[in-house]
mmCIF file of the N, C-alpha and C atoms, coordinates in Angstrom:
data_MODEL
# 
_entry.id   MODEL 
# 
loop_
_atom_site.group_PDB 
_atom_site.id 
_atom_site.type_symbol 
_atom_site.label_atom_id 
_atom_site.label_alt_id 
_atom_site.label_comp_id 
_atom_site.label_asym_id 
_atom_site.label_entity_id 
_atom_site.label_seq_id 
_atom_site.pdbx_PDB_ins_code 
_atom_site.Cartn_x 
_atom_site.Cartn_y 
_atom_site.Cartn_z 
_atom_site.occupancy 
_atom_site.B_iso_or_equiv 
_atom_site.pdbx_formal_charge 
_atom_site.auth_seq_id 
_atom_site.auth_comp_id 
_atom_site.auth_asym_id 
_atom_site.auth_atom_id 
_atom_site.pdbx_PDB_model_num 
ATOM 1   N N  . UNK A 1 1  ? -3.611 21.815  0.150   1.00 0.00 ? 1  UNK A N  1 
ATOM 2   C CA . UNK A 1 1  ? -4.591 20.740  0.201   1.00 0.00 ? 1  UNK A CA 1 
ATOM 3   C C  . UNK A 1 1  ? -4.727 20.232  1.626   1.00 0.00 ? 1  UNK A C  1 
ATOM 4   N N  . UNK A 1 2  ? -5.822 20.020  2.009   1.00 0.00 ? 2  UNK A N  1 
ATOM 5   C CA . UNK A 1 2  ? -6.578 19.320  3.672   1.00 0.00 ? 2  UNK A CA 1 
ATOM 6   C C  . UNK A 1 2  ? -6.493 17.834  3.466   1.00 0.00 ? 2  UNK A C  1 
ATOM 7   N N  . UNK A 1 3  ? -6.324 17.439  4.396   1.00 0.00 ? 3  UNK A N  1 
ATOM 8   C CA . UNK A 1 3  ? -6.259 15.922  4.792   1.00 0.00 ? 3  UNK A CA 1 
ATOM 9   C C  . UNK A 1 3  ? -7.401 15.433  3.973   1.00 0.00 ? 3  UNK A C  1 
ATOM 10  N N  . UNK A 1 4  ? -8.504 15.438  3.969   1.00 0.00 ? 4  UNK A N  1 
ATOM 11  C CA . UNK A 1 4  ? -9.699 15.242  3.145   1.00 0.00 ? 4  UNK A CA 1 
ATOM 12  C C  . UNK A 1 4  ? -9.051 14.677  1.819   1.00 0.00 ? 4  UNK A C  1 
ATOM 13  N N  . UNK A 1 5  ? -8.576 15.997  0.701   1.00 0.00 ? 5  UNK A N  1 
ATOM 14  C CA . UNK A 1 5  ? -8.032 16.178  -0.140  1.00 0.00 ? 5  UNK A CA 1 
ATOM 15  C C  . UNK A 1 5  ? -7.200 14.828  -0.356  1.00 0.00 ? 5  UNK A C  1 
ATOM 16  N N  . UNK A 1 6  ? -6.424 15.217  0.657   1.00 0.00 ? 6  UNK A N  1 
ATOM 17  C CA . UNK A 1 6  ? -5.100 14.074  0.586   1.00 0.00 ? 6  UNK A CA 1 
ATOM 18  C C  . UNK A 1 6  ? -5.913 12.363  0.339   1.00 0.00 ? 6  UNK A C  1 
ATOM 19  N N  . UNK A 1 7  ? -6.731 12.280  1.242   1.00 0.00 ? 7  UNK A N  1 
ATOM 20  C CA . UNK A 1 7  ? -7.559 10.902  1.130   1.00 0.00 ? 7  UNK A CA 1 
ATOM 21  C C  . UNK A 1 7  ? -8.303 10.980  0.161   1.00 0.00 ? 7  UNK A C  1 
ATOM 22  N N  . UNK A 1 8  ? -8.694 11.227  -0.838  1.00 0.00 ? 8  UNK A N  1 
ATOM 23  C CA . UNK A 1 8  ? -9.276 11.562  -1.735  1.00 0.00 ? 8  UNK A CA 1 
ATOM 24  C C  . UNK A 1 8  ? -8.578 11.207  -2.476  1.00 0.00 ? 8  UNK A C  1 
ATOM 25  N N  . UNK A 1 9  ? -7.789 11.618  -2.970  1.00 0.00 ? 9  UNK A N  1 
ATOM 26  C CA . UNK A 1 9  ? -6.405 11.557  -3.651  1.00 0.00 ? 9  UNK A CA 1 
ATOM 27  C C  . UNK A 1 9  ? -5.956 10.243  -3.555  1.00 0.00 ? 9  UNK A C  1 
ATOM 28  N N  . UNK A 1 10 ? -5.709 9.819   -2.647  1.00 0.00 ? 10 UNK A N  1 
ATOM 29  C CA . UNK A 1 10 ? -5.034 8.656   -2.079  1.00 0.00 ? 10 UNK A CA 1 
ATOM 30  C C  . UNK A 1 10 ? -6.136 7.254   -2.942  1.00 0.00 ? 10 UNK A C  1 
ATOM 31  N N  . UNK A 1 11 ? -7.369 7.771   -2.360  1.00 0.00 ? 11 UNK A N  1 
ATOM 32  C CA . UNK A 1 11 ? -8.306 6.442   -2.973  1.00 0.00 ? 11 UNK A CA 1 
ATOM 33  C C  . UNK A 1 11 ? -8.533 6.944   -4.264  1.00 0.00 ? 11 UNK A C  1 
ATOM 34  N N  . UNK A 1 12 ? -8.471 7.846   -5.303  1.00 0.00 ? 12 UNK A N  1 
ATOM 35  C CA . UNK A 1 12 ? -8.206 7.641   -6.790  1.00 0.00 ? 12 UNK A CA 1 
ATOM 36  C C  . UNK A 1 12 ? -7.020 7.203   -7.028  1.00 0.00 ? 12 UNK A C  1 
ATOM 37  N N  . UNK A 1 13 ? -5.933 7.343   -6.438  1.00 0.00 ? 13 UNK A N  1 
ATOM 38  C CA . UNK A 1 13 ? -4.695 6.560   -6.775  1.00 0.00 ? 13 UNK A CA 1 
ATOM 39  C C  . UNK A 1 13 ? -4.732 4.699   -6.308  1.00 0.00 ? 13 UNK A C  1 
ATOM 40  N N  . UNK A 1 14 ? -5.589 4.530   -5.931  1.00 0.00 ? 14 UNK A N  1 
ATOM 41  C CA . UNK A 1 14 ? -5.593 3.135   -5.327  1.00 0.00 ? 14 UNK A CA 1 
ATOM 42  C C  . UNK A 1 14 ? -6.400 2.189   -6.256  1.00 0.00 ? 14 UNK A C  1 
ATOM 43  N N  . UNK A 1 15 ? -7.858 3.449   -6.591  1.00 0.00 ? 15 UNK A N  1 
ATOM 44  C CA . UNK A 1 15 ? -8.417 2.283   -7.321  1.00 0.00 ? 15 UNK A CA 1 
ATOM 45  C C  . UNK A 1 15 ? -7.710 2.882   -9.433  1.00 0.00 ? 15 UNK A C  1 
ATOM 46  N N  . UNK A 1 16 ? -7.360 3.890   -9.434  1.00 0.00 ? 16 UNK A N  1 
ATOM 47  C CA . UNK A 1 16 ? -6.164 3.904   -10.660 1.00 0.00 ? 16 UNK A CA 1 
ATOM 48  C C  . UNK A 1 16 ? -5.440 2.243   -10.647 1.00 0.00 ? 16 UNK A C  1 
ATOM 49  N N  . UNK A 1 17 ? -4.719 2.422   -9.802  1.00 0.00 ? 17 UNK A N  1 
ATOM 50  C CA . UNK A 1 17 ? -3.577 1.059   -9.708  1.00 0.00 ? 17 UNK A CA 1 
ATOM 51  C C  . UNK A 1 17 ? -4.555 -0.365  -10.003 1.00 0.00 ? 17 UNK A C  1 
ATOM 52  N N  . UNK A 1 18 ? -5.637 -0.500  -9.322  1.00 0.00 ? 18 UNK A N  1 
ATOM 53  C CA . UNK A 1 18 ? -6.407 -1.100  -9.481  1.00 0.00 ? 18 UNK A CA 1 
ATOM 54  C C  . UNK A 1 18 ? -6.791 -1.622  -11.461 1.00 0.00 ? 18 UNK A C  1 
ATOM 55  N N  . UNK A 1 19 ? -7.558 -0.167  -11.459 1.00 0.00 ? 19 UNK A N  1 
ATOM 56  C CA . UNK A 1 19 ? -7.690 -0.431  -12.897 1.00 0.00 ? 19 UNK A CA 1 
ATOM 57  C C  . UNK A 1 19 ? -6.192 -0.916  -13.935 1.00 0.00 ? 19 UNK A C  1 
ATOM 58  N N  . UNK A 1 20 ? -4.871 0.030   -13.515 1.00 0.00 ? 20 UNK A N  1 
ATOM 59  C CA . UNK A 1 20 ? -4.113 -0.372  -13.950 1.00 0.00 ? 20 UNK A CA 1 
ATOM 60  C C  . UNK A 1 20 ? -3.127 -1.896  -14.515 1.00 0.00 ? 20 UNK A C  1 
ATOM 61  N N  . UNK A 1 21 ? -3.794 -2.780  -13.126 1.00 0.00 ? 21 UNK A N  1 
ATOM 62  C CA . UNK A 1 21 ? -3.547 -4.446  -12.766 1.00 0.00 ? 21 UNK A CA 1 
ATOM 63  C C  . UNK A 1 21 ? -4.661 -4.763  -14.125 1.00 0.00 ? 21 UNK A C  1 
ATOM 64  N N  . UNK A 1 22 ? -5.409 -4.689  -13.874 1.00 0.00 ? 22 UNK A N  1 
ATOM 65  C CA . UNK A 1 22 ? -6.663 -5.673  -14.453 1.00 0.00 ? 22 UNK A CA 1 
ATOM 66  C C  . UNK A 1 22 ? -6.255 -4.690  -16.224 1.00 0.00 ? 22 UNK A C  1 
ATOM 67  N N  . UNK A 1 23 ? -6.145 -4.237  -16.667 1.00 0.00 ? 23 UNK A N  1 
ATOM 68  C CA . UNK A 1 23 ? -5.586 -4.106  -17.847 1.00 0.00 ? 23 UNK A CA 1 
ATOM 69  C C  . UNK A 1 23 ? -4.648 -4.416  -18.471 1.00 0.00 ? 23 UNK A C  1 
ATOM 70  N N  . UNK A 1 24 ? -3.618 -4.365  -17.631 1.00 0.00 ? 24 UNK A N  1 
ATOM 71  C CA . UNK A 1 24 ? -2.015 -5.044  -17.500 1.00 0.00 ? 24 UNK A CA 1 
ATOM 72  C C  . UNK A 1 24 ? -2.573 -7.069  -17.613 1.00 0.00 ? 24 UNK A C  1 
ATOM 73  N N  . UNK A 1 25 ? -3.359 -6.775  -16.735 1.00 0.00 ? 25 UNK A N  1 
ATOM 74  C CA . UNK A 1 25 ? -3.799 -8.545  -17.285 1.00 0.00 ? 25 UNK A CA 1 
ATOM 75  C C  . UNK A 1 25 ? -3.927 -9.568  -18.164 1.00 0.00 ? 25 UNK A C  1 
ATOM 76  N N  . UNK A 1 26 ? -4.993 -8.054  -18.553 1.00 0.00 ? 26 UNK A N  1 
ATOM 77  C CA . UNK A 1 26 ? -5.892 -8.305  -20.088 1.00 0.00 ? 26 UNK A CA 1 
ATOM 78  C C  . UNK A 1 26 ? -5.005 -8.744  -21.432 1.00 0.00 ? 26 UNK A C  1 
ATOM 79  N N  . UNK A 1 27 ? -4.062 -7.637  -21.282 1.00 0.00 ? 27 UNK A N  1 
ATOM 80  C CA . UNK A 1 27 ? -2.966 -7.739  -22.451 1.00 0.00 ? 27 UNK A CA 1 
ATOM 81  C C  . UNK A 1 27 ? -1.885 -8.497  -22.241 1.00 0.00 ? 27 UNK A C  1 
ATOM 82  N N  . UNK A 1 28 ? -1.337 -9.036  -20.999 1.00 0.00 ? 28 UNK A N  1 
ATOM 83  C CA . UNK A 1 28 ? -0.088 -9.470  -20.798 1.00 0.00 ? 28 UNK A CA 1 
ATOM 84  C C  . UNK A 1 28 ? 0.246  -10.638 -21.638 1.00 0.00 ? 28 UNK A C  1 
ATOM 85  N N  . UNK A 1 29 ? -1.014 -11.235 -22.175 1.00 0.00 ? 29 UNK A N  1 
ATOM 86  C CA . UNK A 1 29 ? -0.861 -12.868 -22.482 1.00 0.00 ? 29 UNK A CA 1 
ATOM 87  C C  . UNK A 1 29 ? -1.184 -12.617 -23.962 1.00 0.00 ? 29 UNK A C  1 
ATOM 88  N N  . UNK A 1 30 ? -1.139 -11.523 -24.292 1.00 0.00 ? 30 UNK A N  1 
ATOM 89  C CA . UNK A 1 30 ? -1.240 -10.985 -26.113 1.00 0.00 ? 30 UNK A CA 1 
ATOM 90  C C  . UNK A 1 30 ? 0.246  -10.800 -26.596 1.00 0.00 ? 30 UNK A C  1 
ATOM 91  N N  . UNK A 1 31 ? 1.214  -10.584 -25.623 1.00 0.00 ? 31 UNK A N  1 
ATOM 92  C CA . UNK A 1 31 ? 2.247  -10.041 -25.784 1.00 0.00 ? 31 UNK A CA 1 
ATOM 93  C C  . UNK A 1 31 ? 3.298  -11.053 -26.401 1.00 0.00 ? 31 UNK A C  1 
ATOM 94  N N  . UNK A 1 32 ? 3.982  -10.639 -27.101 1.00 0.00 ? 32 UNK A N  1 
ATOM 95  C CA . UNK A 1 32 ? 5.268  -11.848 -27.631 1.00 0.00 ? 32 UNK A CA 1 
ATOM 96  C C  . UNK A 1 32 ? 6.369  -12.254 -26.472 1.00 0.00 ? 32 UNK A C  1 
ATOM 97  N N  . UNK A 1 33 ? 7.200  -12.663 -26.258 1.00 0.00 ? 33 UNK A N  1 
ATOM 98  C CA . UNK A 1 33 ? 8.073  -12.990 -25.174 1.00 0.00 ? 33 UNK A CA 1 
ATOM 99  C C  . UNK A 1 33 ? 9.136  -12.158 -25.132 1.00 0.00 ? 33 UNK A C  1 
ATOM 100 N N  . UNK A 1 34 ? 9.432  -11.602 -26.174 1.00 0.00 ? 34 UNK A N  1 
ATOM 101 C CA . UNK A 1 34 ? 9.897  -10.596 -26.189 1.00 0.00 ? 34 UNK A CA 1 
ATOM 102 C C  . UNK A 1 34 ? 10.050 -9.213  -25.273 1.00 0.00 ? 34 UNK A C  1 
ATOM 103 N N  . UNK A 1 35 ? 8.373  -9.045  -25.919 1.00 0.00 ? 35 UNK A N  1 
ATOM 104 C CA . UNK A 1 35 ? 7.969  -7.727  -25.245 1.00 0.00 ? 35 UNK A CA 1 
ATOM 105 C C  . UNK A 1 35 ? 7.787  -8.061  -23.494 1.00 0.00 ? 35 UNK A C  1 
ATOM 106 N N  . UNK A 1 36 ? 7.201  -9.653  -23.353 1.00 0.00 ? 36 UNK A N  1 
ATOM 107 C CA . UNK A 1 36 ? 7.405  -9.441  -22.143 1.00 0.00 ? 36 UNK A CA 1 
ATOM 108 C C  . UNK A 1 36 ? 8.452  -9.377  -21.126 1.00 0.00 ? 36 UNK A C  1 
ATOM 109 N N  . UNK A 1 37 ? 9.404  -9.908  -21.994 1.00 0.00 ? 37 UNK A N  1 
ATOM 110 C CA . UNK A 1 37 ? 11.119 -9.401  -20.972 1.00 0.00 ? 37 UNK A CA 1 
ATOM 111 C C  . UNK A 1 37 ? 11.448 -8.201  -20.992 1.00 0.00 ? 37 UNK A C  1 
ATOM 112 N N  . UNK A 1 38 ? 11.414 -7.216  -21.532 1.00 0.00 ? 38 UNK A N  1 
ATOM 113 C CA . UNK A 1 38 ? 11.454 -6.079  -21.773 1.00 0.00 ? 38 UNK A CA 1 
ATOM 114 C C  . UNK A 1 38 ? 10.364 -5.006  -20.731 1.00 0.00 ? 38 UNK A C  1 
ATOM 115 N N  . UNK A 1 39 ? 9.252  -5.760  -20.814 1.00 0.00 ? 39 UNK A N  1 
ATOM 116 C CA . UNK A 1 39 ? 8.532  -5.338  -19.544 1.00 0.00 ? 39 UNK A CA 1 
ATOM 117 C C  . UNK A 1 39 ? 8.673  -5.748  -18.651 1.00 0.00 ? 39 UNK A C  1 
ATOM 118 N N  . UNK A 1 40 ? 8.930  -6.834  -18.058 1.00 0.00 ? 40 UNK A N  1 
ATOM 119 C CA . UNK A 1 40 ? 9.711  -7.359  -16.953 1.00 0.00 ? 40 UNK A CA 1 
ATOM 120 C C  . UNK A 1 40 ? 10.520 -6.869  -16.103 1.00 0.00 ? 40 UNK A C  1 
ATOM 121 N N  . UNK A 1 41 ? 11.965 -6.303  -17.220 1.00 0.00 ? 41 UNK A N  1 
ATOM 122 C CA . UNK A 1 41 ? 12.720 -5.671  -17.033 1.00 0.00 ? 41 UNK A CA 1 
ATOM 123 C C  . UNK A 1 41 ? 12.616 -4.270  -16.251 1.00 0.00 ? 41 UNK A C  1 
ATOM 124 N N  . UNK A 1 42 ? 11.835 -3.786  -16.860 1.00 0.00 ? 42 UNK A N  1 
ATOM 125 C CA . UNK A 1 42 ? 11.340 -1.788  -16.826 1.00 0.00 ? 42 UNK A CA 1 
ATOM 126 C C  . UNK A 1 42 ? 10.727 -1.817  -15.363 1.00 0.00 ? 42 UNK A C  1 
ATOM 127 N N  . UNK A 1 43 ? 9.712  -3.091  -15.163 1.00 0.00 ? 43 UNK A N  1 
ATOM 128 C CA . UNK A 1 43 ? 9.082  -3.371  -13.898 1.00 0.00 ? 43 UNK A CA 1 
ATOM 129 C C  . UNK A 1 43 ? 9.736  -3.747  -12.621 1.00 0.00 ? 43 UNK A C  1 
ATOM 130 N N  . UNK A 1 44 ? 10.586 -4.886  -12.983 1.00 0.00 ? 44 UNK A N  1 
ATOM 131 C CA . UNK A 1 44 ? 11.386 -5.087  -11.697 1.00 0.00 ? 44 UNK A CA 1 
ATOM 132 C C  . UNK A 1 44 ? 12.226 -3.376  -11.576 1.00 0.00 ? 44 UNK A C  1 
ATOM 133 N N  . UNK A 1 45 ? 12.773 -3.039  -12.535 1.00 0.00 ? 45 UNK A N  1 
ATOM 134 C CA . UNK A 1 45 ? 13.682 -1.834  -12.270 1.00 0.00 ? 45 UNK A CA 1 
ATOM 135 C C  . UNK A 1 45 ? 12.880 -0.823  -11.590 1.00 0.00 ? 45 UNK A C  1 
ATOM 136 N N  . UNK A 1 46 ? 11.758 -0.580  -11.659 1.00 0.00 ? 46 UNK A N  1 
ATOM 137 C CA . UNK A 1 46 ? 10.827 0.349   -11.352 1.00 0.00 ? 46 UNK A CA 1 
ATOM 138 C C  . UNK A 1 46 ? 10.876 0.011   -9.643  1.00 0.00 ? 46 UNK A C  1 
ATOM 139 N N  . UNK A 1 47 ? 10.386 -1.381  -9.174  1.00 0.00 ? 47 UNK A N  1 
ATOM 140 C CA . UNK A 1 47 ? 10.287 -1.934  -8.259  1.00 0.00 ? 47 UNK A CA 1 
ATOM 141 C C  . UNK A 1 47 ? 11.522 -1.697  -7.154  1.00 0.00 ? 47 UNK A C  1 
ATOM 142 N N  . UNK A 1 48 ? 12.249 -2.092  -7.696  1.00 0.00 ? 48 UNK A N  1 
ATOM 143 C CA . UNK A 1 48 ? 13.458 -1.307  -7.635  1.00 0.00 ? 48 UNK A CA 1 
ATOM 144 C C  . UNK A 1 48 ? 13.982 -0.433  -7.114  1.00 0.00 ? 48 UNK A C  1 
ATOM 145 N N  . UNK A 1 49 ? 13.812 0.630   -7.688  1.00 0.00 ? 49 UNK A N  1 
ATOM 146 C CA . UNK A 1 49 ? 13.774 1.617   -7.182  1.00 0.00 ? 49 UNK A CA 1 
ATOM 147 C C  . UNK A 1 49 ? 12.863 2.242   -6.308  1.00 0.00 ? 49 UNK A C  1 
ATOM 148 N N  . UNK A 1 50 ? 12.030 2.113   -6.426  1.00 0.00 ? 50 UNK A N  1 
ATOM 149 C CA . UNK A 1 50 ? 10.759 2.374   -5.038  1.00 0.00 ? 50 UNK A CA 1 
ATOM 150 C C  . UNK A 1 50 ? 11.705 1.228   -3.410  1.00 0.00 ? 50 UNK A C  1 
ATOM 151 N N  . UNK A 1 51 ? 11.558 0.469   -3.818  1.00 0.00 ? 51 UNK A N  1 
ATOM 152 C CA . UNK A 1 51 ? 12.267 -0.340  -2.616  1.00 0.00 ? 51 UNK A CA 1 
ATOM 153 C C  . UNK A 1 51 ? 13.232 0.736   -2.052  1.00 0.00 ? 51 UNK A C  1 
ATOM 154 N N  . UNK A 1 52 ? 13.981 1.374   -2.349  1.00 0.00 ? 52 UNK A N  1 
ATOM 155 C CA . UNK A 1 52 ? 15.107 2.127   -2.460  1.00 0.00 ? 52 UNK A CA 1 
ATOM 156 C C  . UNK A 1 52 ? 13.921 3.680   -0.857  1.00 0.00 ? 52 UNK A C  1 
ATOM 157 N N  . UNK A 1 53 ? 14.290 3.124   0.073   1.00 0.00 ? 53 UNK A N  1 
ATOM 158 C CA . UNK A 1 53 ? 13.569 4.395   1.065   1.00 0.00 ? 53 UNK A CA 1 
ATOM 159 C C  . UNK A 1 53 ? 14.111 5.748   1.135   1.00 0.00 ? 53 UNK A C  1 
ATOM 160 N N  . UNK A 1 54 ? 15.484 5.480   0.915   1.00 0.00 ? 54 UNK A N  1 
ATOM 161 C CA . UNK A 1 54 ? 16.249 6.654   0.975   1.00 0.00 ? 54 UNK A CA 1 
ATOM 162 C C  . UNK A 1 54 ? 16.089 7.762   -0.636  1.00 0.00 ? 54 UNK A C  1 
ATOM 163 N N  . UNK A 1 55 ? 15.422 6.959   -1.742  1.00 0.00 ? 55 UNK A N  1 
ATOM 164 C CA . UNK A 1 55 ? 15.061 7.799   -3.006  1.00 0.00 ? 55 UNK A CA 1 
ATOM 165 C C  . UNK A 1 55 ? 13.549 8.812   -3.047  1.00 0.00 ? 55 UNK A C  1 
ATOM 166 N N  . UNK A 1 56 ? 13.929 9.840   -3.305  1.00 0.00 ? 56 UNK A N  1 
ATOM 167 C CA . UNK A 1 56 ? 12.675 10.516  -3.540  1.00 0.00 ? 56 UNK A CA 1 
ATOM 168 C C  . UNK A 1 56 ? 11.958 10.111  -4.176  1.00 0.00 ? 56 UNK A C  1 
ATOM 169 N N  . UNK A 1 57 ? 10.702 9.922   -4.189  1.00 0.00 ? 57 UNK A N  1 
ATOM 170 C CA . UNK A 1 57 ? 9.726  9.634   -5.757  1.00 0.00 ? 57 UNK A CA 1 
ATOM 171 C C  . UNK A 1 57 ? 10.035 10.530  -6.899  1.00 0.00 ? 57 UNK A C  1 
ATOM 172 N N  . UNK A 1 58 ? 10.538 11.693  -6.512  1.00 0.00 ? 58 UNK A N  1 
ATOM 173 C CA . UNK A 1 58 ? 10.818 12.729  -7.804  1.00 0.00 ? 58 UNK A CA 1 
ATOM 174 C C  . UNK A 1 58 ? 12.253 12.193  -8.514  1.00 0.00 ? 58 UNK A C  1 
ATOM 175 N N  . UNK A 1 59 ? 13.329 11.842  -7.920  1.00 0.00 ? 59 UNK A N  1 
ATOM 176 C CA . UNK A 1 59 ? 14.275 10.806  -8.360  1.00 0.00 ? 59 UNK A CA 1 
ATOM 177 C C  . UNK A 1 59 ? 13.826 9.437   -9.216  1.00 0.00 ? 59 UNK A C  1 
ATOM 178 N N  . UNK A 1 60 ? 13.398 8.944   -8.508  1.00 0.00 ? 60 UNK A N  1 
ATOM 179 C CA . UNK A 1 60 ? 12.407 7.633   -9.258  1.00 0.00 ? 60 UNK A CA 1 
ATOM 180 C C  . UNK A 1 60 ? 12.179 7.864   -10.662 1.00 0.00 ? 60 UNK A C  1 
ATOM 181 N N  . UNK A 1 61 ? 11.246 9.084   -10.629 1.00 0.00 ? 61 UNK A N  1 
ATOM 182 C CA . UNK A 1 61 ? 10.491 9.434   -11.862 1.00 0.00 ? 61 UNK A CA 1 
ATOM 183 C C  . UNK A 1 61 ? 11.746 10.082  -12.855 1.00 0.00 ? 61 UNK A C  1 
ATOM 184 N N  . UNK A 1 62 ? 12.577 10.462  -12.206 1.00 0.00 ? 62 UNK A N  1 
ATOM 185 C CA . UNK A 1 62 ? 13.420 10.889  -13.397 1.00 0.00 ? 62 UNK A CA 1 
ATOM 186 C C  . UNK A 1 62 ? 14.197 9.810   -14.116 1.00 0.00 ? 62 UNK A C  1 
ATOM 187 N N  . UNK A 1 63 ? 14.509 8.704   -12.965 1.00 0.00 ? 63 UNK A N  1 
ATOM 188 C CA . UNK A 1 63 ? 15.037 7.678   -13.842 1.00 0.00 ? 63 UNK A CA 1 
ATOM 189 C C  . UNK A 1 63 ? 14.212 6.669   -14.493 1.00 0.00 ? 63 UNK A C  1 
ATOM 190 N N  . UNK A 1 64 ? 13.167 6.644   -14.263 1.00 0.00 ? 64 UNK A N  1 
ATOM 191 C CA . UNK A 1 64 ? 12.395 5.882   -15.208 1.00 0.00 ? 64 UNK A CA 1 
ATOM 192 C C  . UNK A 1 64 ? 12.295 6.522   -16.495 1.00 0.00 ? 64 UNK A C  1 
ATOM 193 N N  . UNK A 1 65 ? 11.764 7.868   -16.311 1.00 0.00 ? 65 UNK A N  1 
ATOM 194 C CA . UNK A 1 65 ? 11.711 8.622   -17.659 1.00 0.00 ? 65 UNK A CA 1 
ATOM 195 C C  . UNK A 1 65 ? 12.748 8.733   -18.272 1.00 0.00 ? 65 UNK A C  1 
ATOM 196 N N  . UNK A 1 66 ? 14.031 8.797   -17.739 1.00 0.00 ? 66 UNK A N  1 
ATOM 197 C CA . UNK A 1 66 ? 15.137 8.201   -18.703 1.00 0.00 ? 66 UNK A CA 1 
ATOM 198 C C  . UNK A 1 66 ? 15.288 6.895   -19.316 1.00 0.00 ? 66 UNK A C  1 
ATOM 199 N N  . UNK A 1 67 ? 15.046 6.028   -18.629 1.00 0.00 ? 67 UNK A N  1 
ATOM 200 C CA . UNK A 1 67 ? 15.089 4.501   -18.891 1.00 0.00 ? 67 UNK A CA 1 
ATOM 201 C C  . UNK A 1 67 ? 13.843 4.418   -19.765 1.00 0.00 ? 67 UNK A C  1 
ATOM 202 N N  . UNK A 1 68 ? 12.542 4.906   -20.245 1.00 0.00 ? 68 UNK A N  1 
ATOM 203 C CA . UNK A 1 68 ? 11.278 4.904   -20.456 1.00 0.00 ? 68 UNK A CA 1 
ATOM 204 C C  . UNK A 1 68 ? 12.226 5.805   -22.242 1.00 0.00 ? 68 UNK A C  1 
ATOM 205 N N  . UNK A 1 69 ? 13.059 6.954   -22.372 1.00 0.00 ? 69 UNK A N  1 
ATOM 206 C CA . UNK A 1 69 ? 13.409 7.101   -23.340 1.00 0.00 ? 69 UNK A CA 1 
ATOM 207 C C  . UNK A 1 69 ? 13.772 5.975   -23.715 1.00 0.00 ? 69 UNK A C  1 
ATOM 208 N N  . UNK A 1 70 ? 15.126 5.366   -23.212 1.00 0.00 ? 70 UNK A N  1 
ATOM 209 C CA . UNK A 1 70 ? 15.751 4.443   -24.028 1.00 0.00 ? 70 UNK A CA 1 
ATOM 210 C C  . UNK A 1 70 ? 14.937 3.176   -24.430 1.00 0.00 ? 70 UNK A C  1 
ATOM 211 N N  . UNK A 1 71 ? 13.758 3.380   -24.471 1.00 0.00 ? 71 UNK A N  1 
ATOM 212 C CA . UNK A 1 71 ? 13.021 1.390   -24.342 1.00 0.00 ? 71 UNK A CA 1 
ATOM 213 C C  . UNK A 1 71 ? 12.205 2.252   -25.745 1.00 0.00 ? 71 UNK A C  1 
ATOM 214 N N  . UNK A 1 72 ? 11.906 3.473   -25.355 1.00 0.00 ? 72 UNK A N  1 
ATOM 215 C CA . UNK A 1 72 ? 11.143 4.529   -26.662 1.00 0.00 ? 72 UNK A CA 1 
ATOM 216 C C  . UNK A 1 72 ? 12.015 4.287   -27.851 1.00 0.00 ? 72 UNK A C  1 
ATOM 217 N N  . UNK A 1 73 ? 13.262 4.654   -27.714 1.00 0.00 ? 73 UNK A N  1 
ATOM 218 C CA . UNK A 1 73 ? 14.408 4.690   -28.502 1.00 0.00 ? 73 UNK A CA 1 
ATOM 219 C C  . UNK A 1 73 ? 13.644 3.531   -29.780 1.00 0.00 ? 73 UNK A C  1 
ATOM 220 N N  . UNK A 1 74 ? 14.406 2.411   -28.628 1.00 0.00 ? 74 UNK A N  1 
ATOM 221 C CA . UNK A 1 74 ? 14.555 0.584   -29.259 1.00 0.00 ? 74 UNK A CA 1 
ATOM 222 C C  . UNK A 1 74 ? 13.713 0.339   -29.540 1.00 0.00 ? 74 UNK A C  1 
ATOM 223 N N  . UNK A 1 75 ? 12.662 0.576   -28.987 1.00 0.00 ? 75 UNK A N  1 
ATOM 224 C CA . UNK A 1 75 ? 11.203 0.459   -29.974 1.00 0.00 ? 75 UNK A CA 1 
ATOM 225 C C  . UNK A 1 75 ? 10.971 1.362   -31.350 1.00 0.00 ? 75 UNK A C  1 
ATOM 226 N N  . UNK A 1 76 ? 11.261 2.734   -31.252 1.00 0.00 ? 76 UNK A N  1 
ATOM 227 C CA . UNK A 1 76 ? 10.939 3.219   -32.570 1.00 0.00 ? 76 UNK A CA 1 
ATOM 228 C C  . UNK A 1 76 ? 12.140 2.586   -33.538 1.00 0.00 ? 76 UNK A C  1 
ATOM 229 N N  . UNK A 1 77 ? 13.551 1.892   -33.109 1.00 0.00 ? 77 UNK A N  1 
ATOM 230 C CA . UNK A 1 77 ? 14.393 1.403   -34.159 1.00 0.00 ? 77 UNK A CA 1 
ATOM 231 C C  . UNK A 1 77 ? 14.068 0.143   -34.487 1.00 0.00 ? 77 UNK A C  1 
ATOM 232 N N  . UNK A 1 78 ? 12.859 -0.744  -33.873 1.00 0.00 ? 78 UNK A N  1 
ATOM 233 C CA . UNK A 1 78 ? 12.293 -1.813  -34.813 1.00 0.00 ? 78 UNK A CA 1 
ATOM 234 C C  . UNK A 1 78 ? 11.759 -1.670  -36.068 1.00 0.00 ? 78 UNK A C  1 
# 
């Protein structure tokens, strides 16, 4: 992929995140208090780990998707 590409890329990932906020919005205040500590949680941890310079993003993603099982887990045992 050409630099082009790459910016391209870059601004569908920007306005993604974008759309992502303003949906995350929409619903946040539907949510029980529950669910929102629990998302809280997953988020700061996420945050988290990105802060982290020395972690790959491919690291990142593996531990979320682990952590993303276990929240799968506790949710399907409600």
């Amino acid at each position: 992929m050409g630099k082009n590409s790459n910016g391209e890329i870059l601004g569908q990932i920007a306005i993604s995140h974008e759309i992502f906020v303003e949906l995350m919005d929409r619903r946040l205040p539907e949510l029980e208090a529950e669910d929102l500590e629990r998302y809280f949680v997953a988020l700061s941890n996420l945050l988290g780990m990105l802060e982290d310079d020395e972690k790959e993003l491919r690291q990142v993603a593996r531990e979320m998707a682990a952590e993303a099982m276990t929240l799968l887990l506790d949710e399907l045992a409600r």
